[in-house]
Backbone as CSV, one residue per row, in Angstrom:
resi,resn,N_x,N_y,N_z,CA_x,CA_y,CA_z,C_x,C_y,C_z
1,UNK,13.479,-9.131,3.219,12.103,-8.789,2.905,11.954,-8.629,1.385
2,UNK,11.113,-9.060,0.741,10.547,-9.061,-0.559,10.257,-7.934,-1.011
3,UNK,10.808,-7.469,-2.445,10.069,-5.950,-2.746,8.557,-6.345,-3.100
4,UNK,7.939,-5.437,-2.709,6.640,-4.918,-3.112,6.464,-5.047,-4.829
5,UNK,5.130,-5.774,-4.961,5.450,-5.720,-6.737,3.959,-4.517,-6.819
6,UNK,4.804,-3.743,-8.019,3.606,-2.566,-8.559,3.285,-2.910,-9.917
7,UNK,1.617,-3.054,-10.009,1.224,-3.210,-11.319,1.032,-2.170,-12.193
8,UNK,1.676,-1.939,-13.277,1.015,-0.805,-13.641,0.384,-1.173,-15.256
9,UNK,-0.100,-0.399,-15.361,-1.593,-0.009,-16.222,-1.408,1.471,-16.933
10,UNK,-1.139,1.129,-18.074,-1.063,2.200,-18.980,-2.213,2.217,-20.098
11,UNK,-2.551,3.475,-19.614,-3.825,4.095,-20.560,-3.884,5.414,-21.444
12,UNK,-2.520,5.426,-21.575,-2.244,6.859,-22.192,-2.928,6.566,-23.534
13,UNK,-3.464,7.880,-24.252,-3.913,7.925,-25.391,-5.521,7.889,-25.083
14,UNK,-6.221,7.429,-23.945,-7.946,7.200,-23.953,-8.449,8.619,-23.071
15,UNK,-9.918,8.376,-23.454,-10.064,9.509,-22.894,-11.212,9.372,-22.419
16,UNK,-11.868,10.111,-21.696,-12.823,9.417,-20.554,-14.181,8.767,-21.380
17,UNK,-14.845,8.608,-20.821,-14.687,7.091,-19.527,-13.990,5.978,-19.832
18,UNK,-13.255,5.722,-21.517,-13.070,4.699,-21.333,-11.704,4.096,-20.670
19,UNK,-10.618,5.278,-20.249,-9.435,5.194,-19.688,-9.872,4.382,-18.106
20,UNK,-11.234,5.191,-17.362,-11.791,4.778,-16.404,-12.070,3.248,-16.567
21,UNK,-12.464,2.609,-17.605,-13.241,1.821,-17.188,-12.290,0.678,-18.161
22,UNK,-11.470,0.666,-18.551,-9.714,0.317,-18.372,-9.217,-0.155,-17.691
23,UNK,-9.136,1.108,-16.488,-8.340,1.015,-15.575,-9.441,0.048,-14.533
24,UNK,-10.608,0.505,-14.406,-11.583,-0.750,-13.424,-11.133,-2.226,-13.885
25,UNK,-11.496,-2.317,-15.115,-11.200,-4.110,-15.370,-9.905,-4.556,-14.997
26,UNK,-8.643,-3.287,-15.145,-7.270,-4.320,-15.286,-6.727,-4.151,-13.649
27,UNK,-7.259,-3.716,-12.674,-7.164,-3.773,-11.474,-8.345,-5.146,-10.565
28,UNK,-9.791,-4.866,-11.092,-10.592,-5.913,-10.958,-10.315,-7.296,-10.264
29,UNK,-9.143,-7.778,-10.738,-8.674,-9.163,-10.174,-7.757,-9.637,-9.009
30,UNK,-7.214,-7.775,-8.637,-5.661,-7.956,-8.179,-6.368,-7.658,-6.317
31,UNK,-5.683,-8.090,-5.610,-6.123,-8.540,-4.385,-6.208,-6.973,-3.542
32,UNK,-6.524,-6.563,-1.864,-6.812,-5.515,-1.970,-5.159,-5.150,-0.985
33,UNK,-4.467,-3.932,-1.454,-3.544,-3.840,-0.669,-2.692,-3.764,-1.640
34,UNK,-3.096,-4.101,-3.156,-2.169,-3.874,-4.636,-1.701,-2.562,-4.457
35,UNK,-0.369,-2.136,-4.772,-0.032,-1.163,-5.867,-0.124,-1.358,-6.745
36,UNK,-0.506,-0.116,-7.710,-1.060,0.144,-9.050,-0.168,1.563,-9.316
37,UNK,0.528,1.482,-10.178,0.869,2.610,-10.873,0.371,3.030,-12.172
38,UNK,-0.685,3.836,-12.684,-0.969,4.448,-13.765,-0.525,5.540,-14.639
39,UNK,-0.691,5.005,-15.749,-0.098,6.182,-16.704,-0.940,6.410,-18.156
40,UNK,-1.282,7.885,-17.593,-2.137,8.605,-18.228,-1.853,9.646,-18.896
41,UNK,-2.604,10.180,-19.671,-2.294,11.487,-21.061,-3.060,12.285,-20.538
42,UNK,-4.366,11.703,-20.360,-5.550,13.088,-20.422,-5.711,13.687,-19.516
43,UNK,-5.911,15.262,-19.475,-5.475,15.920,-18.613,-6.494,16.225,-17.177
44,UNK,-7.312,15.681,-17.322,-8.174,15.858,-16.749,-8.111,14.216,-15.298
45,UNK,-7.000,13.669,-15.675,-7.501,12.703,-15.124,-7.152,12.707,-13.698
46,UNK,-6.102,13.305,-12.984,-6.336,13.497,-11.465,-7.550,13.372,-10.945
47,UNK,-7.950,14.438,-11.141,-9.889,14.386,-10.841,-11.059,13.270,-10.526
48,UNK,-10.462,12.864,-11.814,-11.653,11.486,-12.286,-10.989,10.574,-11.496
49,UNK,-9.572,10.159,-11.406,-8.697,9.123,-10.557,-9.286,9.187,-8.804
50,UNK,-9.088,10.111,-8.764,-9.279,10.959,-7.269,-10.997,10.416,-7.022
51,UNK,-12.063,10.635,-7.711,-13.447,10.343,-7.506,-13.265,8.844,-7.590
52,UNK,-12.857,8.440,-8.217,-12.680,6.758,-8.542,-12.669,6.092,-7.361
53,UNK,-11.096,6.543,-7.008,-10.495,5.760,-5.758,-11.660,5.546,-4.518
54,UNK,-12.124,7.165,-4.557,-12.801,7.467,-3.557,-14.420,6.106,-3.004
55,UNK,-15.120,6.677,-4.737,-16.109,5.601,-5.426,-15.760,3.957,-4.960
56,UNK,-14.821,3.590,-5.062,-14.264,2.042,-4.854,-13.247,1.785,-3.933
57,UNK,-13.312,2.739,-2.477,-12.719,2.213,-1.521,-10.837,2.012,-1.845
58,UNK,-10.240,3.222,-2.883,-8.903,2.938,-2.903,-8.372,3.837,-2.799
59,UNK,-6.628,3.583,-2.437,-6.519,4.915,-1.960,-5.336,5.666,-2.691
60,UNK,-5.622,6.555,-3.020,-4.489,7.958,-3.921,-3.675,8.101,-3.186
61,UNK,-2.192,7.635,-3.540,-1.255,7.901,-2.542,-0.270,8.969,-3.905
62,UNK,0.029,8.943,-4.710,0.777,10.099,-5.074,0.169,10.211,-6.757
63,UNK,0.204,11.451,-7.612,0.094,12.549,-8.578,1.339,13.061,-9.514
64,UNK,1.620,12.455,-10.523,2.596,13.016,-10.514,3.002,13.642,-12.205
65,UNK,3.443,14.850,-12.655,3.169,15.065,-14.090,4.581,14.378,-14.461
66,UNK,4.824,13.687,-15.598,5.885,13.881,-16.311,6.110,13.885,-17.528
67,UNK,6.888,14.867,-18.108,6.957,14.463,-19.789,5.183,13.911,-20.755
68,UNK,4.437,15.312,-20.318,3.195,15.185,-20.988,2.416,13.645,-20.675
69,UNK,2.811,12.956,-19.293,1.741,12.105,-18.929,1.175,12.017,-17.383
70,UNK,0.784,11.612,-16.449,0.459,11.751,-15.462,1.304,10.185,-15.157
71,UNK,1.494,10.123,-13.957,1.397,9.135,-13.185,0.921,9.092,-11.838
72,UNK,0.170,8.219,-11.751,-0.893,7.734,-10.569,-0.934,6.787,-9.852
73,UNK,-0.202,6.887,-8.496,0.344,5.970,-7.919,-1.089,5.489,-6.359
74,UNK,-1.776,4.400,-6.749,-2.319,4.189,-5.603,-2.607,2.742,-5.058
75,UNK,-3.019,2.611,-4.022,-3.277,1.139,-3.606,-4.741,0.695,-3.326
76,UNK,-5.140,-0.368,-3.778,-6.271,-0.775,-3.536,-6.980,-1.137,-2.367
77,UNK,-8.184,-0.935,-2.169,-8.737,-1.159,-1.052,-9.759,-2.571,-1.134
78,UNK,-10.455,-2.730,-0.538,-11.675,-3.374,-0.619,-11.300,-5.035,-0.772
């Protein structure tokens, strides 16, 4: 069986909306059922990730802090 490929998308350093709207375009193309791993600075962004997913049918599968960045592990829907 084939590993699973995860895209990830690093947006550390932005800060809202435009980390959001970043992360919309560089997912935009990728089919639905993608992993996406994100990596983020601002602290606020669980939240906004979490409304997102919600907003566009994707789904938050893990949260995670490390070494002053977030990572945001979810799969696309739609």
């Amino acid at each position: 069986m084939a590993e699973e490929t995860v895209v990830e998308v690093d947006v550390r350093g932005q800060t809202c909306p435009g980390y959001l709207l970043s992360i919309h375009r560089a997912v935009r193309g990728l089919p639905p059922g993608a992993r996406v791993l994100l990596r983020i600075s601002y602290p606020p962004c669980a939240d906004d990730v979490r409304v997102w997913c919600k907003a566009n049918g994707h789904r938050l599968e893990s949260v995670e802090a490390v070494a002053g960045e977030w990572r945001i592990a979810l799969r696309l829907g739609r």
